[in-house]
C-alpha positions in Angstrom: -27.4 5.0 -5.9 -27.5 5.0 -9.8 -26.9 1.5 -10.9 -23.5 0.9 -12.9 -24.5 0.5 -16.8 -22.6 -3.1 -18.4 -22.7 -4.0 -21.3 -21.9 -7.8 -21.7 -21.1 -9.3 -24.8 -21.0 -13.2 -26.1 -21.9 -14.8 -29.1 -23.7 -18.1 -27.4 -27.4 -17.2 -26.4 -27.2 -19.2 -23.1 -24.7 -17.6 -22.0 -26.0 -14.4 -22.2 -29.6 -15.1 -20.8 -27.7 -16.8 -18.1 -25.7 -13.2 -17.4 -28.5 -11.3 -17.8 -30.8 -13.0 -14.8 -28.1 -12.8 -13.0 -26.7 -9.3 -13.0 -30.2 -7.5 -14.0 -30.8 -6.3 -10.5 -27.7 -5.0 -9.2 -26.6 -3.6 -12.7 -28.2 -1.8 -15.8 -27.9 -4.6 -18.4 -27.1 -4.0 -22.2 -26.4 -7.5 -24.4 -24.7 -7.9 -27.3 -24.2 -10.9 -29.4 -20.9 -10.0 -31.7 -18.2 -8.3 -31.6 -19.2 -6.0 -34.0 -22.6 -5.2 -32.2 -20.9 -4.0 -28.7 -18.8 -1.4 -30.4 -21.9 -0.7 -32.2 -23.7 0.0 -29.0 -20.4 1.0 -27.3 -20.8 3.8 -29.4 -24.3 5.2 -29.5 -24.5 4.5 -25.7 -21.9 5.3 -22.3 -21.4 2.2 -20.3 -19.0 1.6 -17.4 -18.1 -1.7 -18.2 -17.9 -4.0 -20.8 -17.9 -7.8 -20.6 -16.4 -9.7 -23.6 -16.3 -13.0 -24.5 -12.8 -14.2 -25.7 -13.9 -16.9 -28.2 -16.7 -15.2 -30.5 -16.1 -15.7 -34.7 -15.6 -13.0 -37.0 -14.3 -10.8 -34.1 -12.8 -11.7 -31.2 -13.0 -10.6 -28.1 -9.1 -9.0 -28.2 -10.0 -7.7 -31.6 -13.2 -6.1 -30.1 -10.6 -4.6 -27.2 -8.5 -3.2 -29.6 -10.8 -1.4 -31.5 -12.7 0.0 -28.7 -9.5 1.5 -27.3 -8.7 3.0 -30.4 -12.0 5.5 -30.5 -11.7 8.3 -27.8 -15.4 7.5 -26.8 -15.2 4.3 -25.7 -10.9 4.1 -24.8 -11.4 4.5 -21.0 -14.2 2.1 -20.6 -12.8 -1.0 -18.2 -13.2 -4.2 -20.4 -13.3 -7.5 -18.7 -12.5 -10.9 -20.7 -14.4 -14.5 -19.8 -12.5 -16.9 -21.2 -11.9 -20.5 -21.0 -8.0 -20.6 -21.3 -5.8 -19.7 -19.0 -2.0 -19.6 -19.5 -0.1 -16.7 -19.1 0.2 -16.1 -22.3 -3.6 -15.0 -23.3 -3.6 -13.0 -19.7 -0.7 -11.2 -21.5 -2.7 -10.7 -24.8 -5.6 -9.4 -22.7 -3.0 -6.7 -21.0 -2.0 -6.0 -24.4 -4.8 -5.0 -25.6 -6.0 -2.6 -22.9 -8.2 -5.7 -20.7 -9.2 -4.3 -17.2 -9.5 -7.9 -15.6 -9.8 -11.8 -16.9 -12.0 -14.4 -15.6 -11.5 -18.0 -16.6 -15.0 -20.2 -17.8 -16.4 -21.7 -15.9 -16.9 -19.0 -13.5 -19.1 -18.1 -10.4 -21.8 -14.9 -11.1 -20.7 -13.6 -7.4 -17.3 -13.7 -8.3 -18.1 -11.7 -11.8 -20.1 -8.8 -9.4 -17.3 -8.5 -7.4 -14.5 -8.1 -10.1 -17.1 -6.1 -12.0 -17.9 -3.6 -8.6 -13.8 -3.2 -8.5 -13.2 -2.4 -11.7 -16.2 0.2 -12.1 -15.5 2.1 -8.9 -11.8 1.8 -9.8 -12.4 3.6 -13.1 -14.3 6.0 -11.2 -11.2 6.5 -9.2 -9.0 6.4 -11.4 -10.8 9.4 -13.7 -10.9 11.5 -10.3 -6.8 10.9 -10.0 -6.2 11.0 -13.8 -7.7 14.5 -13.8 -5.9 15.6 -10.9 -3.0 14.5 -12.5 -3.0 15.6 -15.5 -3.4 19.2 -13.9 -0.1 18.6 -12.2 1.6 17.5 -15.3 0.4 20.6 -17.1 1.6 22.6 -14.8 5.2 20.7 -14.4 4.8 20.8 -18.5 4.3 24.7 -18.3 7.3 25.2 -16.0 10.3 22.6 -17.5 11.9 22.7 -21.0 11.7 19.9 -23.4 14.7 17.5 -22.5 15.3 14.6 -25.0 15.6 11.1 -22.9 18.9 11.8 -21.0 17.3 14.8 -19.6 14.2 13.0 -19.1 16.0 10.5 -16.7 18.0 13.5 -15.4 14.8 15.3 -14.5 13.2 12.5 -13.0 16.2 12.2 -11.1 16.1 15.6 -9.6 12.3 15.5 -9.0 12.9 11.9 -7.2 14.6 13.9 -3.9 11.3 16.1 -3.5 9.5 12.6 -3.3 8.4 11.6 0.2 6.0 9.1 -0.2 5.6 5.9 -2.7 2.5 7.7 -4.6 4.6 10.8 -4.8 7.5 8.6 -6.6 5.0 7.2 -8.7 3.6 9.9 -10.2 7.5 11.1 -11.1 7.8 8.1 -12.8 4.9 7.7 -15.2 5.3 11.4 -16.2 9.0 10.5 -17.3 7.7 7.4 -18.8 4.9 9.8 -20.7 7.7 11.9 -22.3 9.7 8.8 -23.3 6.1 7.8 -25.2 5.6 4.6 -23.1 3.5 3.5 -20.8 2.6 0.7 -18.4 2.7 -0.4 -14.6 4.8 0.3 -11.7 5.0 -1.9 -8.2 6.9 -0.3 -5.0 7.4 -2.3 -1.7 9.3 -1.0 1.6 8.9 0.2 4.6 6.4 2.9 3.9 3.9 -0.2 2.6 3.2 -1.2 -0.8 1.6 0.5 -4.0 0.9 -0.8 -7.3 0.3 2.1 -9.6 -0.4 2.8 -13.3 0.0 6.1 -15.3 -4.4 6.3 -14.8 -4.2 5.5 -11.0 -4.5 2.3 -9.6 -3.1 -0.7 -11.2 -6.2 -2.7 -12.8 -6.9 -6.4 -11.8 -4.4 -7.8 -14.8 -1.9 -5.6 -14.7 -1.3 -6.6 -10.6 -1.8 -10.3 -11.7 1.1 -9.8 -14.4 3.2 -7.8 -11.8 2.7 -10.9 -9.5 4.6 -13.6 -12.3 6.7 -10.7 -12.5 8.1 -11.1 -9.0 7.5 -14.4 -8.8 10.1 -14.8 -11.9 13.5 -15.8 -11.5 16.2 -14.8 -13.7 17.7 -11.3 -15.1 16.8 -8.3 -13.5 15.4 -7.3 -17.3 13.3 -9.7 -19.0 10.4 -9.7 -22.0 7.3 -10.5 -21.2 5.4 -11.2 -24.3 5.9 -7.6 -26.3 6.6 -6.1 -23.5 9.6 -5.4 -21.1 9.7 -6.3 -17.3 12.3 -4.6 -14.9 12.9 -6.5 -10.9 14.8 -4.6 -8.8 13.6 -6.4 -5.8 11.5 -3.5 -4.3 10.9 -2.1 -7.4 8.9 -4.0 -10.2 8.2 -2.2 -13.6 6.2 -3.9 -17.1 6.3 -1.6 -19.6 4.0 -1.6 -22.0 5.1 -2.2 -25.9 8.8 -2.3 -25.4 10.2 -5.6 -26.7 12.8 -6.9 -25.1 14.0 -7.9 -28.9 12.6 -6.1 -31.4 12.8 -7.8 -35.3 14.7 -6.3 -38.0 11.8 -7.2 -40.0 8.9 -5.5 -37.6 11.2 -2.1 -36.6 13.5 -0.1 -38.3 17.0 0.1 -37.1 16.7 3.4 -35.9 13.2 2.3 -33.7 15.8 -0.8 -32.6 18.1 1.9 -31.8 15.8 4.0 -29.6 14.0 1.1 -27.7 17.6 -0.3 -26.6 17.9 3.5 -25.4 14.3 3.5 -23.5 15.1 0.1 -22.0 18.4 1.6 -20.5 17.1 4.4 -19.2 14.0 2.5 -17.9 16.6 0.4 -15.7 18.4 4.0 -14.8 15.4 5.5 -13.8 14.7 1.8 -11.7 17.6 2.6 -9.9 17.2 5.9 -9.1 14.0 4.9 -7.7 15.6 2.1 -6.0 18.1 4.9 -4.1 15.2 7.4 -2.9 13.1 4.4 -1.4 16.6 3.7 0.2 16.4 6.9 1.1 12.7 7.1 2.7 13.6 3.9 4.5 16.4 5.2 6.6 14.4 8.2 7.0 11.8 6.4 8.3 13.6 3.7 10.7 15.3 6.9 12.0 11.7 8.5 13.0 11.3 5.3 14.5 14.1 5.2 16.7 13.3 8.9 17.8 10.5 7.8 19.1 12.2 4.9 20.6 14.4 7.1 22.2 12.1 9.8 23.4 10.1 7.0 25.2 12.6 5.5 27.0 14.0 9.1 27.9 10.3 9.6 29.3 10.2 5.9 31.1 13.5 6.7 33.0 12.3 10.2 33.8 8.7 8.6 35.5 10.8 5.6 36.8 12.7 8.5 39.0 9.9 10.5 40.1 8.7 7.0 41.1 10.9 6.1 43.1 11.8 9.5 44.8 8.1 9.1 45.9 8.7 5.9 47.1 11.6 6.9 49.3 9.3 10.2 50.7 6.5 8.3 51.5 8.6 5.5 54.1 10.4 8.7 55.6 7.0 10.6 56.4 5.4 7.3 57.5 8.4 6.7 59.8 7.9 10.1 60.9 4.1 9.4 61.6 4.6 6.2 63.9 7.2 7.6 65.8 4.8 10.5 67.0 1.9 7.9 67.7 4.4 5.8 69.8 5.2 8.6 71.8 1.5 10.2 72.2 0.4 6.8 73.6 3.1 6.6 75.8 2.0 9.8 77.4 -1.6 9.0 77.4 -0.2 6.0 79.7 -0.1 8.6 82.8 -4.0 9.5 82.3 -5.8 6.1 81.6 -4.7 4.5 84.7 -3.2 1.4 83.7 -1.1 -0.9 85.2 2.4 -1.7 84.5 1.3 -4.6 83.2 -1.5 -3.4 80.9 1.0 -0.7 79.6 3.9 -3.0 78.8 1.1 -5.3 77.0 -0.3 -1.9 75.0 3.3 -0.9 74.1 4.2 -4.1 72.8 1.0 -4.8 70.4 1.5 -1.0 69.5 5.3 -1.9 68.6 4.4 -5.1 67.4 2.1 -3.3 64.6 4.5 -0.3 63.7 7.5 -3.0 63.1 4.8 -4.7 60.7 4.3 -1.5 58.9 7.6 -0.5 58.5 8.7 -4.2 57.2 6.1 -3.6 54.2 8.0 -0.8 53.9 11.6 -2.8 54.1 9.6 -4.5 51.2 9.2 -1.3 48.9 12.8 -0.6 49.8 13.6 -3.7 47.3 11.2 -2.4 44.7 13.2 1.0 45.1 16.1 -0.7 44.4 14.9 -3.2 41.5 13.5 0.7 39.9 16.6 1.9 40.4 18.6 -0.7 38.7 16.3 -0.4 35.9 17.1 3.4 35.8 20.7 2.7 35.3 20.1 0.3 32.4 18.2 2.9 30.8 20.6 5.3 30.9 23.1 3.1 29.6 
């Protein structure tokens, strides 16, 4: 198996040496001690992750981040921040920025391979499903006229009651959320399971941890989150990516300020909507359940009968049986001789035996009647 190329990036020499032992055998290792000199080599060179230091001078590791998103080349390339802070707030900056995952200094090198393995084959993934859908969007692009936002929401809308699964609802959603020029991550829970999703696939490692304080949170159903705009219906848990909740006159134009109060309302329309079709699938779903519940029980009542008619045919035929061996021995009697006393003693051990038969068959008579009791509950 071709090892995974990473490129790790920080601008104290320990550190690096300390990385490099480590992850040399399970990865192929590239270092870099700037800012500057991993987009440098980011450049000439593919890589499938990059590790960046948060604290580095001249260029930070978010600055790093942000330019390496901006160039086509190296945009879809997972970045993962080490960092010793850990607030909420530089987690948010990370997510801004386009971070993959965030691991807090002092860390342990197994814990780095594992978060580096999941974000690698994730991106791997996630280029397989992005492909896949962009093909459908094409298509759904080829087919549908260019609504402006109402009929964006109105589309999605439409498309929502052709959704039968949670992926299938998630898909509808970041297309919509691509016309409207946004994008970000989506959460779904219910009966069907749970999904976080973004508009590449699976939600990265950050974007779930920021989804977590998201549900965690109490308060409005609508609420920023840094630069960017949460939305908690409960079951349904949006962040959407550059969207302030509160844009500044001195940042945004009034018509920007004008459209982003439009995007956040129909964000929270298209919530709902989604909010309705999960509904939806859930009643669907608990009445596939009871079905099957029913069917079942149809089937138990229908064996419990044939059980006990058997039980019933089988103490009639074994009646049947002893009656004829009484009365063969009894006519036996006249050939073997015996005395009236020997015959009266073989009748009565014969009779003694059948009458301890037929009382373990008095005894099936009650489990007859315990079946049929439960046959009458079951048809209630």
């Amino acid at each position: 198996m071709t090892q995974a190329r990473v490129l790790l990036t920080d601008d104290d020499d320990m550190t690096l040496e300390m990385l490099e032992a480590a992850l040399q055998d399970r990865y192929q290792v590239t270092l870099a001690h700037s800012g500057r000199e991993a987009i440098d080599k980011a450049r000439k060179a593919p890589f499938d992750l990059i590790v960046l230091d948060v604290d580095m001078p001249e260029m930070d590791g978010y600055e790093t981040c942000t330019t390496l998103k901006a160039e086509s080349q190296t945009a879809n390339v997972p970045v993962l921040f080490l960092s010793a802070r850990v607030n909420i707030d530089e987690r948010l900056r990370g997510y801004r920025v386009g971070g993959t995952d965030y691991l807090t200094k002092p860390f342990d090198v197994a814990e780095l391979s594992t978060k580096i393995d999941l974000a690698v084959e994730q991106h791997a993934r996630n280029q397989q499903l992005n492909s896949q859908f962009e093909e459908a969007m094409n298509m759904a692009m080829a087919t549908a006229d260019m609504y402006g936002e109402v009929g964006v929401v109105l589309e999605l809308q439409r498309q929502l009651g052709n959704c039968f699964n949670y992926t299938d609802i998630a898909n509808t959603f970041f297309g919509a959320l691509e016309k409207m020029g946004f994008e970000g991550c989506l959460r779904l829970n219910g009966r069907l399971g749970s999904t976080s999703r973004s508009g590449q696939g699976e939600c990265s490692a950050l974007g779930n941890s920021l989804l977590d304080h998201i549900e965690a949170s109490k308060g409005p159903s609508i609420q920023p989150v840094g630069d960017n705009t949460s939305f908690n219906y409960g079951n349904v848990l949006m962040l959407i990516r550059n969207l302030p909740m509160n844009p500044q006159p001195e940042q945004h134009s009034q018509e920007d300020i004008d459209r982003l109060a439009r995007v956040r309302d129909n964000v929270a329309l298209i919530a709902e909507g989604i909010v309705s079709r999960m509904r939806a699938l859930d009643v669907e779903t608990e009445k596939s359940h009871l079905e099957h519940s029913q069917k079942m029980v149809s089937m138990t009542r229908e064996a419990l009968v044939d059980i006990s008619a058997q039980q019933h045919a089988n103490r009639m035929q074994m009646g049947q049986v002893f009656q004829r061996m009484n009365s063969e021995v009894e006519q036996l009697f006249i050939h073997l001789g015996l005395s009236e006393s020997q015959e009266e003693h073989l009748s009565n051990t014969l009779r003694r035996h059948i009458a301890e038969a037929m009382g373990v068959f008095d005894h099936s008579n009650q489990i007859e009647a315990h079946l049929n009791k439960l046959i009458v509950k079951l048809k209630g």
